[in-house]
N, C-alpha and C positions, 0 to 999 in steps of 0.2 A: 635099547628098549627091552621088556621081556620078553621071554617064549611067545610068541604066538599060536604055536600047531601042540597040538598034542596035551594041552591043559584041560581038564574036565571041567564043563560047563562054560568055559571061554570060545571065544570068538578063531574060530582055526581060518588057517591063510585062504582056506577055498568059499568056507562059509563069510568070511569077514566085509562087512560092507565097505564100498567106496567112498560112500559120504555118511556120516554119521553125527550125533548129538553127542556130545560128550562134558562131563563134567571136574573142575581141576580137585584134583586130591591133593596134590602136593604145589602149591604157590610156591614161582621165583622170589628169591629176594630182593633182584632185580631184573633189569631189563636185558642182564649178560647171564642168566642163571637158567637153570635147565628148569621144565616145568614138569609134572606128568599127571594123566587124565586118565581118566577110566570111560567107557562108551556106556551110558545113561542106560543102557538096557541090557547089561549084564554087570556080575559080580562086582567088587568094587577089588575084587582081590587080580585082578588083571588090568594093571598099569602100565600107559605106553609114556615112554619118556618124549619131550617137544623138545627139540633143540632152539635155543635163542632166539634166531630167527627167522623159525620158522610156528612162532605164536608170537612174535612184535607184529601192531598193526598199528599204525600210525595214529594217533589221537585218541585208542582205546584206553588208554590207561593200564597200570600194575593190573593183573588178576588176583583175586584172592581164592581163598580153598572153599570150593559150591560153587564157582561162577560156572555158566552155562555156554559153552561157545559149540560150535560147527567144524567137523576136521574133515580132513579129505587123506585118503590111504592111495599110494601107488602101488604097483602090482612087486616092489622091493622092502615093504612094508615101512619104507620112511609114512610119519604122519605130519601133519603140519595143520595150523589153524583157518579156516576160510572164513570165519567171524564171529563174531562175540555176540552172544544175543543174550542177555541176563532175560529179559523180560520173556525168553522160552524155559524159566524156571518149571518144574512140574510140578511143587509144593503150590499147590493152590491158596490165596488171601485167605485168612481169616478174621474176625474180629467186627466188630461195628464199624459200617460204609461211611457214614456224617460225609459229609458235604450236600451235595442234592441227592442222596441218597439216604434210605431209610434201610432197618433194620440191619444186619450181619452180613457177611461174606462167607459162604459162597455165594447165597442167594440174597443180596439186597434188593431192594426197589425202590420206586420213584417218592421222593417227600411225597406226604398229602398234599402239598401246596403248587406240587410241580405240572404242570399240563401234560396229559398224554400226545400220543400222536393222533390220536384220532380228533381231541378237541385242539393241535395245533393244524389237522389238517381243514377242521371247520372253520377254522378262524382266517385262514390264507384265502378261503377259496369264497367269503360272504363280504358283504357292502363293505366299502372300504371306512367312510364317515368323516368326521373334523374337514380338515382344511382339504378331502382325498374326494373324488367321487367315483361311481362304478362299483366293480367287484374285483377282490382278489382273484387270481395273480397280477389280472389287468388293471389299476385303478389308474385315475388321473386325477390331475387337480381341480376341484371344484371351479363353476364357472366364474363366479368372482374375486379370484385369486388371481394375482400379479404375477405375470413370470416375469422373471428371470432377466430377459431383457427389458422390462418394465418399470424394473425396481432401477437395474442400473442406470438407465435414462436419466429419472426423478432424482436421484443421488444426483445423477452428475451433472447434472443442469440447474443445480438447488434449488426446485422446488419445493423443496420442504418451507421456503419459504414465498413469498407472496410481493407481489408489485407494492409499495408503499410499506410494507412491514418495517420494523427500525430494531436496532440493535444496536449495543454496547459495546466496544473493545478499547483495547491499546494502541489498535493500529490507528495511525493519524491524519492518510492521507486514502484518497478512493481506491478499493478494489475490485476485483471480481464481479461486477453486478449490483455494487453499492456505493452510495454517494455520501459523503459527508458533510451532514447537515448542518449545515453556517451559512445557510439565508442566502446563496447565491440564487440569479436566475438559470431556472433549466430555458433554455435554448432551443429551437428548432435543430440547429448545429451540431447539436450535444448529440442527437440522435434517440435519446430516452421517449418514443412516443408513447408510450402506455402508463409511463412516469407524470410527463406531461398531461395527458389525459384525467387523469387521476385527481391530478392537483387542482386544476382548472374544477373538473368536475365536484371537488368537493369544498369550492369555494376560499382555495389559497389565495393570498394578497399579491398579486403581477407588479412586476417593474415599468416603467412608462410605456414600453412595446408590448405590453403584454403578457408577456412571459410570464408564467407562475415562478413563484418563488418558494425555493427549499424553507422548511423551518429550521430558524436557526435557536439552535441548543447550547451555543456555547453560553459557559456561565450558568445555565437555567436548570432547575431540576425540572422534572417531567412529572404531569399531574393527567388525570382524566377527563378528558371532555364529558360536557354534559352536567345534569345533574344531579347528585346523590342527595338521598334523604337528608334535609336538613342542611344542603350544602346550595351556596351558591353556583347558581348555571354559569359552568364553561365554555365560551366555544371552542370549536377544532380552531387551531393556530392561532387561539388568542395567548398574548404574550403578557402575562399581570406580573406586578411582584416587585419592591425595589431591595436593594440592598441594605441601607440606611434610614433612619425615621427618625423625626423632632417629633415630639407629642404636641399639640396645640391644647388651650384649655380642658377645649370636650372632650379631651379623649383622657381629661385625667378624673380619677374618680372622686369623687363627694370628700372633703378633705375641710381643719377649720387651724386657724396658727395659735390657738387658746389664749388670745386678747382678751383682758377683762378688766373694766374700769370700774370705781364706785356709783352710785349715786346719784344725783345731783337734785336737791333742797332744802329747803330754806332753812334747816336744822344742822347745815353741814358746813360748818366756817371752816374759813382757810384765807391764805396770804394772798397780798398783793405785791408788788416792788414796780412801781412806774419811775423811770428816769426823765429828768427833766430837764437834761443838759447842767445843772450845777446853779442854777437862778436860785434866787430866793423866793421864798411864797410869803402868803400871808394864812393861813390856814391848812390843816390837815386834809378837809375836800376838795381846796382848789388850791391849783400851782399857774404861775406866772411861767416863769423861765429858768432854766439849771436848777441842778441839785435832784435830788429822787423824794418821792413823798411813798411813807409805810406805811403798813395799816393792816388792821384785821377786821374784817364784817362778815357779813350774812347774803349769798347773794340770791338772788331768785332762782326758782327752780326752774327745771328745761332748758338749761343752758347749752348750747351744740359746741362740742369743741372735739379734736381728734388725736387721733395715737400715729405713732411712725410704727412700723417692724421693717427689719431689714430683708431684702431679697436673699433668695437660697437658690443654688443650681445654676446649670452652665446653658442648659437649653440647647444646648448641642445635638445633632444625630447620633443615635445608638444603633449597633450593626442587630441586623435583622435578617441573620441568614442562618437555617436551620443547620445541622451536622449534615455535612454532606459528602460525596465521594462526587470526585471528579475524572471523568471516562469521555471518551469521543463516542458521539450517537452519528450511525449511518441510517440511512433509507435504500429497502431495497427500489433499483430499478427494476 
């Protein structure tokens, strides 16, 4: 290292402190490289050399030439590093603060938009509001708020849903609190009273003992009881609707097969041909037996006679089932 004693204006062996600020002049090239520093509060022209490692400190990182670090002197003037503190720079920031800060460094301040502490202290310590009641720092939760064990109960015992409510899924056979609705009877047995209850009281159709009976959905889409404007009244578990339909006359609309004859008087001639089996006759108006008699005349008017048309159509059922998706419907017990 250099002189210590006897340098003007430098740090002498008696004057020199034990623990000092110091900063590097001279950066290792590496981590096996000599460094040397100068003490921040005198000349820069008295540089002490650090041996290797005694400025390595694990996870510090290379130094470069300015960093700031802490040395400590023994009384045989070895110096060695006690830690790196860049952030005890003494070149103070400058330039515009931006972030939550306003104007320059050295002296920024707070945005205009930033709360002080006196209005974050008023704000801790008054009514708490919303879903909070009391006052800061102490508030609690308002009186008609759920805690906590209240929510998890309702979760977990699914009442978010209701005795009789119905639902759709994939699954196909009973779970959890819900039956699958295909018309069976609920049962004493079964245990479901508040199901049973339900059903009875709102008038579902019972098997010979009594028993209420599930509505059964298979096949069926699901429509609203009751009734809408202009719509015919439903009951609750009334089952309407077929699959298949013939039209019978009435239901077909005002319809004509454009039949149309001429006529008929006394201005309108036309043929005759009667067969006679092959006889002979004795005149053109009267026939005996056999042979056919011809002729053309004038016949009176309002004669009734009629037309053939042939039938159309198969009269068959037509499917009468709207686009539909097919899902299994439960009911909650």
């Amino acid at each position: 290292m250099s002189p210590l004693a006897d340098l003007t204006g430098g740090p002498a062996r008696t004057a020199r402190p034990q623990v000092a600020r110091a900063k590097v002049a001279r950066a290792p090239a590496d981590v096996n490289s000599v460094m040397s520093v100068y003490l921040a509060n005198y000349s820069r022209e008295y540089e002490y050399e650090v041996q290797p490692e005694r400025w390595t400190i694990p996870g510090a990182g290379l130094p470069v030439k300015g960093d700031t670090c802490v040395v400590n002197f023994d009384d045989d003037g070895d110096i060695w590093v006690v830690t790196w503190a860049r952030v005890m720079n003494t070149n103070p920031p400058v330039g515009p603060a931006g972030g939550v800060l306003s104007g320059n460094f050295p002296n920024p301040g707070f945005a205009v938009d930033m709360a002080t502490q006196v209005e974050l202290d008023a704000a801790v310590t008054g009514p708490a509001g919303g879903v909070l009641s009391g006052n800061f720092p102490n508030p609690g939760f308002a009186a008609d708020m759920a805690t906590q064990a209240e929510l998890d109960a309702a979760v977990g015992s699914g009442q978010r849903f209701q005795t009789g409510d119905s639902k759709h899924s994939i699954q196909s056979a009973d779970h959890a609190g819900w039956l699958l609705a295909n018309g069976r009877a609920v049962t004493v047995a079964m245990g479901f009273t508040a199901l049973r209850a339900l059903l009875l009281a709102q008038g579902a159709p019972v098997d010979g003992s009594g028993n209420p009976l599930l509505p059964d959905a298979r096949g069926r889409a699901i429509i609203g009881a009751g009734s809408g404007p202009g719509l015919t009244a439903r009951a609750l578990f009334a089952s309407i609707g077929v699959e298949t339909h013939a039209l019978v006359i009435g239901e077909m609309p005002v319809h004509n097969h454009g039949g149309v004859t001429g006529g008929m008087n006394a201005n309108n001639p036309h043929g005759h041909v009667t067969d006679i089996g092959g006889a002979g006759f004795g005149t053109k108006t009267s026939a005996s037996t056999g042979g056919s008699l011809n002729g053309d005349g004038v016949q009176a008017t309002n004669i009734d006679h009629g037309h053939s048309i042939s039938n159309q159509g198969s009269g068959t059922a037509h499917p009468n089932v709207q686009p539909s998706l097919a899902l299994h419907t439960f009911i909650k017990t």
